[in-house]
C-alpha positions as CSV (number, residue, x, y, z in Angstrom):
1,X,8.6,7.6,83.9
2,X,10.6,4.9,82.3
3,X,10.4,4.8,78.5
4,X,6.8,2.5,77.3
5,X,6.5,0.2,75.0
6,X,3.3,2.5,72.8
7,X,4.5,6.3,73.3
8,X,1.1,8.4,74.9
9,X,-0.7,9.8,71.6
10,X,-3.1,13.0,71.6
11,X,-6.6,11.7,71.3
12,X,-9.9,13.3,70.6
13,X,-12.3,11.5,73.1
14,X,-15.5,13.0,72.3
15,X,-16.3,16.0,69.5
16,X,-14.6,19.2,71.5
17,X,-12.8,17.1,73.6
18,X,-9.1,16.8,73.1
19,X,-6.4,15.0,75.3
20,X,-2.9,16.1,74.9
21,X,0.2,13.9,76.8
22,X,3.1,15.6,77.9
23,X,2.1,19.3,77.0
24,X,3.6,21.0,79.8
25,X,7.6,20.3,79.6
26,X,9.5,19.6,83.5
27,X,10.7,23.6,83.9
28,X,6.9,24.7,83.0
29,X,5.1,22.3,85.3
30,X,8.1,23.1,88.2
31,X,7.1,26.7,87.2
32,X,3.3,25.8,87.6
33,X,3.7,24.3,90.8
34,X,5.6,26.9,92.6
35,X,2.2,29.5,91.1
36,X,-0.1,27.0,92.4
37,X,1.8,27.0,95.9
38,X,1.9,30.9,96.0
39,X,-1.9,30.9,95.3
40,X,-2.8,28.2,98.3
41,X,-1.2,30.6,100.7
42,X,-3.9,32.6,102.9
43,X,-5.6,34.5,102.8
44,X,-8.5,33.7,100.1
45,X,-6.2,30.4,99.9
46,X,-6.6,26.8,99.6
47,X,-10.1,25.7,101.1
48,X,-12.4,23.0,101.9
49,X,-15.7,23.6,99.4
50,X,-19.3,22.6,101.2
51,X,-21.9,21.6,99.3
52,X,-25.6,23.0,99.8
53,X,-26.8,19.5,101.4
54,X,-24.4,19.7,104.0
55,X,-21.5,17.9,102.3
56,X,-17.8,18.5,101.3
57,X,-15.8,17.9,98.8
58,X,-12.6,15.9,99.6
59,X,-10.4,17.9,96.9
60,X,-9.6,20.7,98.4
61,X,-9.8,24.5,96.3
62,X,-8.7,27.6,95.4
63,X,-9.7,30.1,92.8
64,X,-8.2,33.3,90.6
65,X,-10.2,35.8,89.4
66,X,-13.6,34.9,90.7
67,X,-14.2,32.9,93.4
68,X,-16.6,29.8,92.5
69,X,-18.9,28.4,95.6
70,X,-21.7,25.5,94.9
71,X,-23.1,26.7,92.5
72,X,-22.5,30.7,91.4
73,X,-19.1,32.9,91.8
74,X,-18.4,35.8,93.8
75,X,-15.4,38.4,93.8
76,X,-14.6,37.2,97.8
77,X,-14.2,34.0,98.8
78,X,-17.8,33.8,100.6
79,X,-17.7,30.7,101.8
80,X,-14.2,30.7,103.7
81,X,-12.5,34.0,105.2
82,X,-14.6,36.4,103.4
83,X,-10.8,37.4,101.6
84,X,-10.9,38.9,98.1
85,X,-10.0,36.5,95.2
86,X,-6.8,36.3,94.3
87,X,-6.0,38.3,90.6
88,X,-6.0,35.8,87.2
89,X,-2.8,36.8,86.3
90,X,-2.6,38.0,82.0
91,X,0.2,35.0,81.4
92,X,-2.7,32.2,82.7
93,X,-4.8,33.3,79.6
94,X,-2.0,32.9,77.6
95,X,-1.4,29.9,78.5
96,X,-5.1,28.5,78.3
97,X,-5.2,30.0,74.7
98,X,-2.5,28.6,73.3
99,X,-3.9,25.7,74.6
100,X,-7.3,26.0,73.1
101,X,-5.0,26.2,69.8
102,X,-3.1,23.1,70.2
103,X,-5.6,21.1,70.9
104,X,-8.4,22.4,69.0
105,X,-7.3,24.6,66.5
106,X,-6.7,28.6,66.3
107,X,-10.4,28.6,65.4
108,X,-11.8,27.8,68.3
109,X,-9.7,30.0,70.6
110,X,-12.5,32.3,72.4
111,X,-12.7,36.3,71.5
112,X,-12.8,37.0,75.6
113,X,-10.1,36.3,77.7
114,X,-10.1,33.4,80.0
115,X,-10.7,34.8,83.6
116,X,-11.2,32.0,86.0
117,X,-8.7,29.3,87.2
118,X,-10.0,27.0,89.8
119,X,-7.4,25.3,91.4
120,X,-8.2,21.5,92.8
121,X,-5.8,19.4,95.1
122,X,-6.7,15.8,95.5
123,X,-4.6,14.0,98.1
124,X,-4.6,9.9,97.6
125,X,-8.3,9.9,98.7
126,X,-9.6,12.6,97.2
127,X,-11.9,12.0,94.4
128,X,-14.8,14.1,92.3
129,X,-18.0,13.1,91.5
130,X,-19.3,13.6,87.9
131,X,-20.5,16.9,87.5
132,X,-20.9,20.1,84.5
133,X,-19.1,23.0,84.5
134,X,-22.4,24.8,83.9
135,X,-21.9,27.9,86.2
136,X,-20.0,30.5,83.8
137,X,-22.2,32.6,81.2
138,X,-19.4,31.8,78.4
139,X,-19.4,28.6,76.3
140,X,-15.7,29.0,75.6
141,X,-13.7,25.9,75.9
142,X,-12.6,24.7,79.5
143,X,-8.8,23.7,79.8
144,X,-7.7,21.6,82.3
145,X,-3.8,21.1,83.1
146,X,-2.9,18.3,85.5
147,X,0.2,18.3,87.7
148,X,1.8,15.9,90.5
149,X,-0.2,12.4,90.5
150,X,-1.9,10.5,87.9
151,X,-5.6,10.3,87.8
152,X,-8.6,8.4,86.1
153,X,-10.5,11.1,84.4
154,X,-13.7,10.3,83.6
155,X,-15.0,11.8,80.5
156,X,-18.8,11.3,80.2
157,X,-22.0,13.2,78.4
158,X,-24.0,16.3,78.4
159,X,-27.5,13.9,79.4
160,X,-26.5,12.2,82.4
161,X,-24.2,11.3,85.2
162,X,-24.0,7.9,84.2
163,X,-22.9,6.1,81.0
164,X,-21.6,6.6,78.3
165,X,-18.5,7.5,79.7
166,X,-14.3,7.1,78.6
167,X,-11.9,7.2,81.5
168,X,-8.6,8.8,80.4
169,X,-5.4,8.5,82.1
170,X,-4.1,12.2,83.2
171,X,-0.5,12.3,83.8
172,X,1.4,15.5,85.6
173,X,2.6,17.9,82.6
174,X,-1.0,16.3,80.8
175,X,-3.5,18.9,78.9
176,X,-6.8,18.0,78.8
177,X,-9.4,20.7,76.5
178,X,-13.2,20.4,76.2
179,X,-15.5,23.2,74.4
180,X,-18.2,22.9,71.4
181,X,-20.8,20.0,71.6
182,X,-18.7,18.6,74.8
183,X,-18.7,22.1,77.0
184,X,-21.1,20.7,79.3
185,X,-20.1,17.4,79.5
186,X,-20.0,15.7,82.5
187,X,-17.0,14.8,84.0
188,X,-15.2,13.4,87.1
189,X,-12.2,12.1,88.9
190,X,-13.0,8.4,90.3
191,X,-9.3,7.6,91.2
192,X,-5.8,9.4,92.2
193,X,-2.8,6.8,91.9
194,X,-0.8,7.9,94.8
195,X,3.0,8.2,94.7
196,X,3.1,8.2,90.6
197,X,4.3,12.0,90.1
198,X,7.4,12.8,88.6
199,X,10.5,12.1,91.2
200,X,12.2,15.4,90.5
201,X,9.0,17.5,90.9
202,X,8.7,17.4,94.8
203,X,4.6,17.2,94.7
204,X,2.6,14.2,96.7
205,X,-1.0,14.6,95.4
206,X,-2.7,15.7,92.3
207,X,-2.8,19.3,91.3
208,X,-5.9,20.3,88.3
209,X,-5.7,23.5,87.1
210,X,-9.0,24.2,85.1
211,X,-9.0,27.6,83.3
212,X,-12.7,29.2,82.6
213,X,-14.1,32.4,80.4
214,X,-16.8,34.0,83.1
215,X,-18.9,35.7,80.7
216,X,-19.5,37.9,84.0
């Protein structure tokens, strides 16, 4: 992206929730992306999720280390080809800490090690309705890494669906960290700009990579 007149600045946007532009340099999101293209490979791969009611979601999902399905996780992907979940590999949880500690500080970087990745790809229509991450038995802070297409991310409370609510611009390489009073927070993705990812990083869509401690 060409060089902006006000240079992207981290911002806290709620207590516990920290934005950080840039954080993932071009060789670690190329890196990323050729992970997150190993992982959507079958079997236990990339998948439409159905909600109870009947519904889907239109990003499409995979997971590492356990397998989340509306609204519990499994160690097989139940709701697709019955596969076992792919491994969270030990250099993901070293990524998601360090993370924790940049944008939050060392202190809040959790004892347990973060287990779960769930892996979201939002084509240009995709979208995701506001919702909590509300399903693990942890409270350690969730970290979110965006790849490929920029998004509205919309950043809301732990009361309700509706407002109060900040929408933040997530860019590909963009880490986005929420834990303490905002861990349950609701939060949602109202809009994917199509065709605004990096040139050189061969990616048409939105890639989300959100990192989870089970507590299982």
């Amino acid at each position: 992206m060409e060089e902006e007149l006000f240079p992207r600045e981290r911002a806290e946007v709620a207590p516990g929730a920290v934005h950080v532009p840039d954080w993932l340099d071009t060789g670690r999101q190329h890196a990323l992306l050729a992970a997150c293209r190993e992982w959507a490979r079958p079997p236990a791969g990339l998948r439409t999720v159905r909600t109870p009611g009947g519904g889907t979601m239109t990003a499409r999902q995979v997971c590492l280390g356990w397998h989340w399905y509306p609204y519990a996780y499994a160690r097989t992907v139940v709701d697709g080809d019955g596969s076992p979940v792919k491994p969270f590999p030990a250099w993901l949880d070293e990524l998601g800490r360090r993370a924790v500690a940049d944008a939050l500080g060392t202190h809040a970087v959790p004892a347990a090690p973060y287990d779960i990745a769930l892996i979201n790809f939002y084509d240009g229509d995709a979208r995701m309705g506001m919702h909590r991450d509300g399903d693990e038995r942890a409270d350690a802070p969730v970290v979110s890494l965006s790849l490929g297409d920029t998004c509205v991310f919309r950043f809301g409370n732990t009361e309700t669906r509706a407002r109060p609510y900040t929408d933040v611009e997530l860019r590909s390489g963009d880490l986005f960290v929420f834990g303490g009073p905002s861990r349950l927070a609701h939060h949602g993705v109202p809009r994917v700009r199509p065709g605004t990812a990096p040139a050189g990083l061969d990616l048409a869509g939105r890639l989300n990579i959100t990192l989870r401690v089970s507590g299982l």
